[in-house]
C-alpha positions as CSV (number, residue, x, y, z in Angstrom):
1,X,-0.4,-18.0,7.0
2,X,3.1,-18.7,5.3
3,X,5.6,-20.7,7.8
4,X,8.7,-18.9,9.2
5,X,11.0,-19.3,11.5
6,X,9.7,-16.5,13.9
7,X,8.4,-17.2,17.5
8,X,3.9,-17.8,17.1
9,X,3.4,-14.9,19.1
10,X,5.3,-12.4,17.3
11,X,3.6,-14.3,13.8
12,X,-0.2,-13.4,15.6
13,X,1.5,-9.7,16.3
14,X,2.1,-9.2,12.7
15,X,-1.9,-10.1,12.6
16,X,-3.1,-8.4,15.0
17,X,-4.2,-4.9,13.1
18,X,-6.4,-7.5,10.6
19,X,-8.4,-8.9,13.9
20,X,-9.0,-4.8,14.4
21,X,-10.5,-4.6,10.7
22,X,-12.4,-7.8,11.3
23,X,-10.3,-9.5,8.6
24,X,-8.7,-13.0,8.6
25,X,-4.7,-13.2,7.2
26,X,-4.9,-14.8,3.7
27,X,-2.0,-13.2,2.3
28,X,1.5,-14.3,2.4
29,X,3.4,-13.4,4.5
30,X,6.9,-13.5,3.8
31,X,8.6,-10.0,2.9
32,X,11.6,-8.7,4.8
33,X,12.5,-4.8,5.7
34,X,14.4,-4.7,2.4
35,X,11.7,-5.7,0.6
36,X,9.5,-3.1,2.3
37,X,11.4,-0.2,1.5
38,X,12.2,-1.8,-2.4
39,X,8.7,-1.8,-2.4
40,X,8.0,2.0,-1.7
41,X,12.0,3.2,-3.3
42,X,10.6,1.0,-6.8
43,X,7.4,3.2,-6.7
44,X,8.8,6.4,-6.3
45,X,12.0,5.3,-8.8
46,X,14.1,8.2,-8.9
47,X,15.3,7.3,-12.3
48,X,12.1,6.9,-13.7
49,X,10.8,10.1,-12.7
50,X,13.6,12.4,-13.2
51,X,14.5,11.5,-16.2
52,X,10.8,11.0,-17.6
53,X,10.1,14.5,-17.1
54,X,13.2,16.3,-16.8
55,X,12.5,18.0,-20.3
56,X,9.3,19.3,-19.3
57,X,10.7,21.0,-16.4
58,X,13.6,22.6,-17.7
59,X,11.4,23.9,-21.1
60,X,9.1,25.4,-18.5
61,X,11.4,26.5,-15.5
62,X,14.9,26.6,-17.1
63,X,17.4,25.3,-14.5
64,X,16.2,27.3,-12.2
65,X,13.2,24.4,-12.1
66,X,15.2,22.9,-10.1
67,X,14.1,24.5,-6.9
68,X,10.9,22.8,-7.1
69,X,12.5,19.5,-6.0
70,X,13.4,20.4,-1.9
71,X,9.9,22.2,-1.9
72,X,8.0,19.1,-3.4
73,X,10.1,17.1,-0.8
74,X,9.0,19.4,2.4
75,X,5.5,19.0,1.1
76,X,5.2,15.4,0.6
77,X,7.6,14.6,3.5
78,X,5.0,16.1,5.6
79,X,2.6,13.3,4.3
80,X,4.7,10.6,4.8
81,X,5.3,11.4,8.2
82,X,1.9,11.1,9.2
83,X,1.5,8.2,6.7
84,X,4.2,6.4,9.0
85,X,2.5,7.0,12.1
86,X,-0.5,5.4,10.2
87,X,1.7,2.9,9.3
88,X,3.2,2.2,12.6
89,X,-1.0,1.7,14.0
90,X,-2.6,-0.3,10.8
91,X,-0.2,-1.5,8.0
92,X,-2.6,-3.2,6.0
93,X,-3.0,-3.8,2.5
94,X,-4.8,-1.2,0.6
95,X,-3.5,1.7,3.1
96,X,-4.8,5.0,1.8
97,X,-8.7,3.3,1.6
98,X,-8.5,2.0,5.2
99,X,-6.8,4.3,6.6
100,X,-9.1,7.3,5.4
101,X,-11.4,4.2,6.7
102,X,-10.1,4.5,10.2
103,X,-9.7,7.9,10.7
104,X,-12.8,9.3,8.7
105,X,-15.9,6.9,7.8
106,X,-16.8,4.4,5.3
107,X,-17.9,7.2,3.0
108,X,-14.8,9.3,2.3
109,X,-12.6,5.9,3.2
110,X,-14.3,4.6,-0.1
111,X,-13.7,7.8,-2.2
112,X,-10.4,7.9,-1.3
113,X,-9.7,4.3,-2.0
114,X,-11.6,4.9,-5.6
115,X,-9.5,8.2,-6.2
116,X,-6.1,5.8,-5.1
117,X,-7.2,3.3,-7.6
118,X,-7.9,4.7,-10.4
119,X,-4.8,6.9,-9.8
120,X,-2.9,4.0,-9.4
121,X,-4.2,2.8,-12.8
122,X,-3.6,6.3,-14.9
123,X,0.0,5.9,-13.4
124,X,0.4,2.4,-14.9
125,X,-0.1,3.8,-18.0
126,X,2.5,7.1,-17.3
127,X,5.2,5.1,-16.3
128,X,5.0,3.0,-19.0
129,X,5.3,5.8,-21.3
130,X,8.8,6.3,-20.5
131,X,10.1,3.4,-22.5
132,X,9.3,5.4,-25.3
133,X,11.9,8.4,-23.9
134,X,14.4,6.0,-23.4
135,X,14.6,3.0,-25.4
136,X,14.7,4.9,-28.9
137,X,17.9,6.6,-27.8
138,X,19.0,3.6,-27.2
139,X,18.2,2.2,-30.8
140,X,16.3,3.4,-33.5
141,X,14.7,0.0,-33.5
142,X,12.8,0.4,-31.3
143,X,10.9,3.3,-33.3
144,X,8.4,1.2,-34.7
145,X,6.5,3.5,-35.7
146,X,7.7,6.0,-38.7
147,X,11.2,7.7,-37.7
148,X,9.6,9.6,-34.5
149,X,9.2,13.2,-36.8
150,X,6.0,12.7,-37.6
151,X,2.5,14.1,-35.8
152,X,1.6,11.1,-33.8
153,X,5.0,8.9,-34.8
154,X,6.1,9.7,-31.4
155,X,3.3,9.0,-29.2
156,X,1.7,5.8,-31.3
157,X,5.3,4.3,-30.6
158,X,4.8,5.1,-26.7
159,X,1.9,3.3,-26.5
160,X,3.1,0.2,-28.3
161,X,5.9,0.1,-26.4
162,X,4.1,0.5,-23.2
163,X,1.5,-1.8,-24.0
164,X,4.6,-4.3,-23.8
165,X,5.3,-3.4,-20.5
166,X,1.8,-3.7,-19.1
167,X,1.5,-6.9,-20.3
168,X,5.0,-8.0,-18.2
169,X,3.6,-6.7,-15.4
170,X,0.2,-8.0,-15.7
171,X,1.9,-11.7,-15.6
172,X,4.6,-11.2,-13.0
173,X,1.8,-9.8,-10.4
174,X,-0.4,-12.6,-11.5
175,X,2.4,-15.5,-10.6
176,X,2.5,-13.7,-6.7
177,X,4.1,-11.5,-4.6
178,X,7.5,-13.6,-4.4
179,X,8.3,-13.7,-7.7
180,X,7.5,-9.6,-8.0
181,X,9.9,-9.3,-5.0
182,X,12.5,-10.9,-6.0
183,X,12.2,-8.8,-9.5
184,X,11.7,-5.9,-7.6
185,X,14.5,-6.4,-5.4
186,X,16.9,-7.2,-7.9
187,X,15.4,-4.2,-10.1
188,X,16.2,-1.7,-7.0
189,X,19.7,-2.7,-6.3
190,X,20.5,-1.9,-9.8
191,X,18.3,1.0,-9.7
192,X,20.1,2.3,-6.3
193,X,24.3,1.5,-7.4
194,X,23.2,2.8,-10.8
195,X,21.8,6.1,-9.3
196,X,25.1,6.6,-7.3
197,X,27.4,5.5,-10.3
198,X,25.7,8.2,-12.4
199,X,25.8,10.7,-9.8
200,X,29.7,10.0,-9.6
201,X,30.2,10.4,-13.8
202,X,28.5,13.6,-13.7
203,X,30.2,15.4,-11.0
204,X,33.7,14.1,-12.9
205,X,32.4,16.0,-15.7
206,X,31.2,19.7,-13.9
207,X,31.6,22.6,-16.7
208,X,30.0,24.8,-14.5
209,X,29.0,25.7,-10.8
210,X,25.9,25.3,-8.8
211,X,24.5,28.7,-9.4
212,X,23.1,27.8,-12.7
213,X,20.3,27.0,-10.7
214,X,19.4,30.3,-10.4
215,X,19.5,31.0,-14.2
216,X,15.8,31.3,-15.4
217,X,16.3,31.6,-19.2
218,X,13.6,33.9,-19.3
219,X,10.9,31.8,-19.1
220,X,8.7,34.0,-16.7
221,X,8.9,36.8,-19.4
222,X,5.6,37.5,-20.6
223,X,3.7,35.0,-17.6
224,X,1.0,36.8,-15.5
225,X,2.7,36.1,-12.4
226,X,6.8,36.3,-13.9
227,X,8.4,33.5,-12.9
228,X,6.5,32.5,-10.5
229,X,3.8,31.5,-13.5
230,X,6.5,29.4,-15.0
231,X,7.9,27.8,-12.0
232,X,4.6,26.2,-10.5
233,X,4.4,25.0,-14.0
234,X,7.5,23.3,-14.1
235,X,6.9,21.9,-10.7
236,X,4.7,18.8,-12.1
237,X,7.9,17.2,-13.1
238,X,9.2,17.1,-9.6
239,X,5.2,16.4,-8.2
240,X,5.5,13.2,-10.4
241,X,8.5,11.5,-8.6
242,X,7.7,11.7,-4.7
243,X,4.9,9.8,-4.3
244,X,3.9,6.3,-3.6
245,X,5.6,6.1,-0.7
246,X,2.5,4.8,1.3
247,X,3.3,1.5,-1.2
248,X,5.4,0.3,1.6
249,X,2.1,0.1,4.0
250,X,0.3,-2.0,1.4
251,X,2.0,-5.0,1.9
252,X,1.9,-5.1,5.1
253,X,-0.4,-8.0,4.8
254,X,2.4,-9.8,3.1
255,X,5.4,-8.0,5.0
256,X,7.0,-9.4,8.7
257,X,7.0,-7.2,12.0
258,X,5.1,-4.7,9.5
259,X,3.9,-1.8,12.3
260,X,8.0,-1.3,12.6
261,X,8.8,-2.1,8.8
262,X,6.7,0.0,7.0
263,X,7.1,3.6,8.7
264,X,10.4,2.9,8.5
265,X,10.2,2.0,4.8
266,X,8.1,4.9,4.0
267,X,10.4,7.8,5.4
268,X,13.5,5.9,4.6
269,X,12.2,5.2,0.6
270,X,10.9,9.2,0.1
271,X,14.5,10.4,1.9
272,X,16.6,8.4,-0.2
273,X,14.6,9.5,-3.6
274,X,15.1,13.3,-2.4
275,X,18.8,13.4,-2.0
276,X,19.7,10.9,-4.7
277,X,17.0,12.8,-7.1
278,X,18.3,15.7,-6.4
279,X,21.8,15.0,-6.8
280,X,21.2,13.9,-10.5
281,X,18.7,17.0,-11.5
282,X,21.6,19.3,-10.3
283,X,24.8,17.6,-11.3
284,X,23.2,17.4,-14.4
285,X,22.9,20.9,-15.2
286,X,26.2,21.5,-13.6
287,X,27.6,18.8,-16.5
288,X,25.8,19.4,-19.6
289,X,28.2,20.9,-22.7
290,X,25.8,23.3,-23.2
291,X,22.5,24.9,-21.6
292,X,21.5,25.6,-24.6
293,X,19.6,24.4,-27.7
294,X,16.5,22.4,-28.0
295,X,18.1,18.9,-26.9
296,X,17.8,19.3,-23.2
297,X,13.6,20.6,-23.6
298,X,13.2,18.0,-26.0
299,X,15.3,14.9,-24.7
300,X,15.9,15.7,-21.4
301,X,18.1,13.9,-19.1
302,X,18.8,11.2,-21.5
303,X,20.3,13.7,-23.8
304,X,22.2,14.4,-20.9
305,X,23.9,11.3,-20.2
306,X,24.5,11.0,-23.7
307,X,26.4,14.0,-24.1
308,X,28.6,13.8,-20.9
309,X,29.2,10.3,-20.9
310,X,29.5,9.3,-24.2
311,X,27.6,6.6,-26.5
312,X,28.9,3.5,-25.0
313,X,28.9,4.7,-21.1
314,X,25.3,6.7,-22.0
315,X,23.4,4.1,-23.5
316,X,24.8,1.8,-20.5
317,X,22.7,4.3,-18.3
318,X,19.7,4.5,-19.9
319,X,19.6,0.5,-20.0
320,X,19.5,1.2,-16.5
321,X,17.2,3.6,-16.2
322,X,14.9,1.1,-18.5
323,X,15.2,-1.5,-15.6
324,X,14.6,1.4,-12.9
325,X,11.0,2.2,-15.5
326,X,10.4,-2.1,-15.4
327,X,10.3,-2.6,-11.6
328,X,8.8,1.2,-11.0
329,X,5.8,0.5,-13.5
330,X,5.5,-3.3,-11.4
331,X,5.5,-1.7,-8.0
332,X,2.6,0.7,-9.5
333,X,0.5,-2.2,-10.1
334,X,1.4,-4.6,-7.4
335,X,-0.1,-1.6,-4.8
336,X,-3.2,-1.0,-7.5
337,X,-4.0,-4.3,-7.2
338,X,-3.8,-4.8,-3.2
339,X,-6.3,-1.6,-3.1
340,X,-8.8,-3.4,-5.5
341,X,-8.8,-6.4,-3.2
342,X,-8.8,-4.0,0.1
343,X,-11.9,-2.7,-1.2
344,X,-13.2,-5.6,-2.8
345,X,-12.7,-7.6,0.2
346,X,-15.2,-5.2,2.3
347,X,-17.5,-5.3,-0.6
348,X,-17.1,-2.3,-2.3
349,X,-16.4,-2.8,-5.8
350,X,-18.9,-4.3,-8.2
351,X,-18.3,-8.2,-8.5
352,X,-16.1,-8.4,-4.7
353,X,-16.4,-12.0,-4.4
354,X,-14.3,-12.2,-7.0
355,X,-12.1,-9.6,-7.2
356,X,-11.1,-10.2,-3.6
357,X,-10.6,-14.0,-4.3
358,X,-7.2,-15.3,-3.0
359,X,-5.4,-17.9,-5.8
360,X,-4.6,-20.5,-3.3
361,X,-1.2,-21.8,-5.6
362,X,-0.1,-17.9,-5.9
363,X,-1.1,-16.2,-2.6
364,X,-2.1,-13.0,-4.6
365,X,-5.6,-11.8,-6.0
366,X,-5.2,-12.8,-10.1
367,X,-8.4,-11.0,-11.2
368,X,-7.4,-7.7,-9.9
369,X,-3.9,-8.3,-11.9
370,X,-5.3,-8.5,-15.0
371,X,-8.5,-6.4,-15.0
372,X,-6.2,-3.1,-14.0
373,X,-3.4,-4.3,-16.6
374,X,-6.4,-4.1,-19.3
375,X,-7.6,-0.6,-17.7
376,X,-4.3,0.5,-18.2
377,X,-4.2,-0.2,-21.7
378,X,-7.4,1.1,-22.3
379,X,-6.7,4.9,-21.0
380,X,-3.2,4.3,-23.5
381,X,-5.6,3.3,-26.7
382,X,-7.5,6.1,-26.2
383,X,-4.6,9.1,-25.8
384,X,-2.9,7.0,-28.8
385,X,-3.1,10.2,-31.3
386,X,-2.7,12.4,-28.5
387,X,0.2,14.8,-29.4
388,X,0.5,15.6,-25.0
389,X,-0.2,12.3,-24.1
390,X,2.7,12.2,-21.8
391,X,2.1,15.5,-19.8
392,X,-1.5,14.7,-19.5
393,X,-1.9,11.0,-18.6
394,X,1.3,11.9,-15.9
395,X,-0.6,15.2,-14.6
396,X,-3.9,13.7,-14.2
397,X,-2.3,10.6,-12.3
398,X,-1.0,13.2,-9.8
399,X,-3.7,15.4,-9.2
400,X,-5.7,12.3,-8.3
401,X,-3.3,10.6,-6.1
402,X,-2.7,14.6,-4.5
403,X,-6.6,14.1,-4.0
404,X,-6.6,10.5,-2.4
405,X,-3.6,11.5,-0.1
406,X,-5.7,14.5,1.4
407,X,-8.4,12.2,1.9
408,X,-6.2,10.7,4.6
409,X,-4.3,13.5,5.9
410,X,-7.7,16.2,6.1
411,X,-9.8,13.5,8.2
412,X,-6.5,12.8,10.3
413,X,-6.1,16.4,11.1
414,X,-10.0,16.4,12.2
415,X,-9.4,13.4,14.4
416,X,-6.4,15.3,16.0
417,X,-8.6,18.2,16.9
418,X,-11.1,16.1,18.1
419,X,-8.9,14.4,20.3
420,X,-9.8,10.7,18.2
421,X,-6.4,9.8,16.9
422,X,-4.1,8.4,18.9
423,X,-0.1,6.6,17.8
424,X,0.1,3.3,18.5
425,X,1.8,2.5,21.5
426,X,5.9,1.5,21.4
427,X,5.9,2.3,17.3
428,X,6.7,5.2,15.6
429,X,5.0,8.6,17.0
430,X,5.2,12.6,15.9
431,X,4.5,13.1,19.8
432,X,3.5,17.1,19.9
433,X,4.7,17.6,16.7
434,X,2.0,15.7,15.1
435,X,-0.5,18.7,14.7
436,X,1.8,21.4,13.2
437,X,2.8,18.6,10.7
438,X,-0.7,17.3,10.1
439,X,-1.7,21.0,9.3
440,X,1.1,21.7,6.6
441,X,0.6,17.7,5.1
442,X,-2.9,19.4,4.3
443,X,-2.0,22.8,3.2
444,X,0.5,20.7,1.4
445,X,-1.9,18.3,-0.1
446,X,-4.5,21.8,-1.1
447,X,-2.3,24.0,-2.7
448,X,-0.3,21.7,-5.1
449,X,-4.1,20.0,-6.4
450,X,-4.8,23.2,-7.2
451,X,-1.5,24.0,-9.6
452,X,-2.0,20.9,-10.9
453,X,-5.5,21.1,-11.7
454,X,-5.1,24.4,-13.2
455,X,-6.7,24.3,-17.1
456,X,-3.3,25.9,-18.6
457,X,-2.8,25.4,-22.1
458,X,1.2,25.0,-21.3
459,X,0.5,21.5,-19.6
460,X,-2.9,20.5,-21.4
461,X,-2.9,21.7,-24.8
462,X,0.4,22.9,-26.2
463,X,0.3,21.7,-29.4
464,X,-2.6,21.7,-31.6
465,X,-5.7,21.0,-32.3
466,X,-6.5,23.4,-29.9
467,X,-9.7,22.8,-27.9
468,X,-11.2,24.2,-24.7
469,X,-12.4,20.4,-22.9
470,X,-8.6,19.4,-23.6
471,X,-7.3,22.7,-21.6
472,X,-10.1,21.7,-18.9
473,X,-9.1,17.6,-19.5
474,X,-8.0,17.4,-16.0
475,X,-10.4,19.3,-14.5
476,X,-13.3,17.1,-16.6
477,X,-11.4,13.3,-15.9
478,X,-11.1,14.3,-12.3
479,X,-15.0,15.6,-11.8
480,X,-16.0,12.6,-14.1
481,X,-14.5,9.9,-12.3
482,X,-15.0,11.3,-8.7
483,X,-18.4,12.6,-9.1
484,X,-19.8,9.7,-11.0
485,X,-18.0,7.0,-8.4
486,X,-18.9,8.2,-5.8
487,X,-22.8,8.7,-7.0
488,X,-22.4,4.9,-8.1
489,X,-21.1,3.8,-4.6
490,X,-23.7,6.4,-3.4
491,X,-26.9,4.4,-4.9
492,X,-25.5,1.3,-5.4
493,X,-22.6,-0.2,-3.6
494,X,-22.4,1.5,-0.2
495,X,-26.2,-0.8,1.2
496,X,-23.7,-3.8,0.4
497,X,-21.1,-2.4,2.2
498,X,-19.6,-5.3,4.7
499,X,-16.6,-7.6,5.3
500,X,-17.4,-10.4,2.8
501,X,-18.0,-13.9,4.6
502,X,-15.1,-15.4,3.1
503,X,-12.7,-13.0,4.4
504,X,-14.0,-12.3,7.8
505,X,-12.3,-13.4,11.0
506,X,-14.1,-16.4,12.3
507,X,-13.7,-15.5,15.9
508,X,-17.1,-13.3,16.7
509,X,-15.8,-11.0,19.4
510,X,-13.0,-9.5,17.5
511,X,-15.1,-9.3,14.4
512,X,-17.6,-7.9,16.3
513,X,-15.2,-5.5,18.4
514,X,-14.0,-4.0,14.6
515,X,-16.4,-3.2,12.3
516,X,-14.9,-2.4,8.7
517,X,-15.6,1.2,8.9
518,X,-17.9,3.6,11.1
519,X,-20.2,6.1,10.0
């Protein structure tokens, strides 16, 4: 328990959802509302995403892609919302795993806390891949390898330079959660005036009106379903920014008056990211010299900034934007890392004890820190002469976090039509509306998995060697890593399955009133 100036009784409040789990506090507990929504804003990053993907949108959408940005918003702002009222009833670290917990069973809590997880760790390494389509526009220096124009120049360099990065962040979450917050604080105000600076330049700069957002370039000719082929295509690049929201409900072992914080961060963090994001996807097209040419497939929005702004102002911004990738890549692993020891602390992860082991100078589970930062590296190593590397390692981050989301919001809707879930009382409720929401958050959650999973060539295996398990990757990682998890946990870890004794509240009635899951 950290000190603080607040009243006891509001201190065992903050507590009181652990005594429900059966948990004692070990973490500390000394993050503010700001650094609750930094927490979930630094995840999302809406200079990270937009402008790590931009180029793949607009080569598959045209700028009429950029539709898929309010529809990927109504969609995930439908999981949020019932992610807030979960929020508002059990902010506790490792969300997604106890929440699916709560609502479900033990069973699909765990497979949705593995699917989080390993998510979490795909999309350590696909964040860090975008200091490779920044920092070389920056400087040529930082092209390490060859001059970028050759087969695997390009994608060797990524990993190098993201290897760099993974290491940074492997420390800083090592060293505690107040050291990442202040980073991640500091990284998000510059993240935030930057975004609105940028947004300013580019609407000084407007060379055409809004409606080139319904210009298609033609890039449904040909498609099987017209545009509509091309456009659910291009919607991965706007799928890959709004999410990680629920990063704001993780630390709600380490966050103050959490059950009020955290919904609040959550809706306030995925808002923010929609009209800010979306302000710099269209502005951009509306600023751009020319829609034309390979530069804006290719280079994306960095070629974009460039271009309007100039060398000196440009390269200011994408320094920025390199900040917005630091603190978005450290947010990615600080919520990785309080899911292993969520799950580790009920037992269910090979080697718990010690994986769920507190660092008594730090505050923060080390182990975790540095086990995921080395998992993240591996899954980098191994796509290192992958010519895709960066559409695939970002799509199959998604589709698993897509997955891990509806393992909360399917068992939720259940509980609702069973008449099991109820808001907490006093915090954030949907009230009637809570159903009809529930229901799309699902549809939501179903139909997007599924155009992200899709085996299409366009997202999987553009470029040669061409090869049928690399169209199917996705679909193979995904079946892979759930079945063969879930058979482990299945055989193996699930007769351990329990609140380990270091962790568990000593007082027996509240332990006993809250068992860690329920079948």
């Amino acid at each position: 328990m950290t000190k603080t100036a607040r009243p006891s009784d509001t201190q065992q409040n903050d507590d009181s959802e652990l005594a429900e789990f059966g948990y004692k506090p070990e973490l500390k507990r000394s993050l503010g509302n700001f650094h609750t929504f930094a927490a979930g804003i630094s995840y999302i990053s809406i200079l990270t995403g937009t402008f790590q993907l931009f180029y793949f949108g607009y080569a598959s959408g045209g700028p009429a892609y950029w539709w898929s940005w309010p529809m990927v918003f109504v969609g995930q702002f439908m999981v949020a919302l019932c992610f807030a009222e979960l929020a508002a009833k059990y902010p506790i670290a490792g969300s997604v795993y106890n929440w699916s917990k709560r609502v479900g069973n033990q069973h699909l809590g765990w497979l949705a806390g593995w699917m989080m997880l390993t998510a979490s760790i795909v999309s350590i390494a696909a964040v860090a891949l975008a200091y490779q389509l920044t920092l070389p526009q920056i400087s040529a220096v930082f092209q390490f390898v060859g001059d970028g124009t050759g087969k695997y120049d390009v994608a060797t360099n990524a990993v190098i330079l993201a290897a760099v990065l993974i290491l940074f962040t492997t420390l800083v979450n090592a060293f505690g959660v107040k050291l990442m917050a202040r980073i991640n604080t500091a990284g998000v105000f510059i993240e935030l005036i930057a975004t609105v600076v940028l947004i300013v330049l580019l609407a000084a700069h407007f060379t055409r009106g809004p409606g080139v957002v319904m210009d298609t370039q033609g890039t449904g000719d040909g498609q099987p379903a017209g545009y509509l082929s091309a456009f659910l295509v291009a919607s991965l690049a706007s799928a890959y920014v709004m999410y990680g929201f629920d990063t704001a409900s993780s630390l709600g072992e380490e966050c103050l008056d959490p059950s009020r914080n955290a919904p609040r961060a959550i809706l306030r963090a995925i808002i923010a990211s929609f009209v800010l994001g979306g302000l710099i996807l269209l502005f951009a097209l509306m600023s751009v010299s020319s829609l034309n040419g390979g530069k804006l497939s290719t280079d994306g929005l960095q070629f974009v900034v460039l271009d309007v702004l100039g060398s000196t102002a440009g390269k200011a911004m994408l320094w920025c934007v390199l900040i917005a990738v630091t603190v978005c890549a450290l947010a990615v692993h600080t919520a990785a890392i309080r899911l292993a020891f969520a799950m580790a602390r009920d037992n269910n992860l090979p080697a718990s004890s010690l994986l769920a082991k507190v660092s008594p100078r730090f505050h923060t589970p080390v182990l975790p820190a540095v086990i995921i930062g080395i998992l993240a590296l591996a899954i980098l190593v191994v796509n290192i002469r992958q010519p895709q590397i960066f559409t695939v390692v970002t799509s199959i981050g998604i589709i698993m976090i897509y997955l891990a989301y509806l393992g909360v919001t399917a068992p939720m809707l259940v509980a609702r039509l069973r008449g099991r879930w109820q808001p907490a009382e006093g915090r954030f409720s949907l009230g009637r509306w809570g159903l009809p929401v529930n229901i799309l958050a699902v549809l939501w959650g179903l139909g997007m998995t599924t155009n992200l999973i899709w085996p299409r060539s366009a997202v999987y295996n553009a470029a040669p060697p061409y090869h049928w398990y690399l169209q199917w990757g996705a679909v193979l990682f995904v079946g892979v890593i759930a079945g063969g998890g879930f058979a482990y946990y299945w055989f193996v870890q699930r007769h351990r399955t329990g609140v380990l004794a270091e962790h568990r509240l000593e007082a027996p009635a509240q332990a006993a009133g809250a068992a860690p899951a329920t079948d």
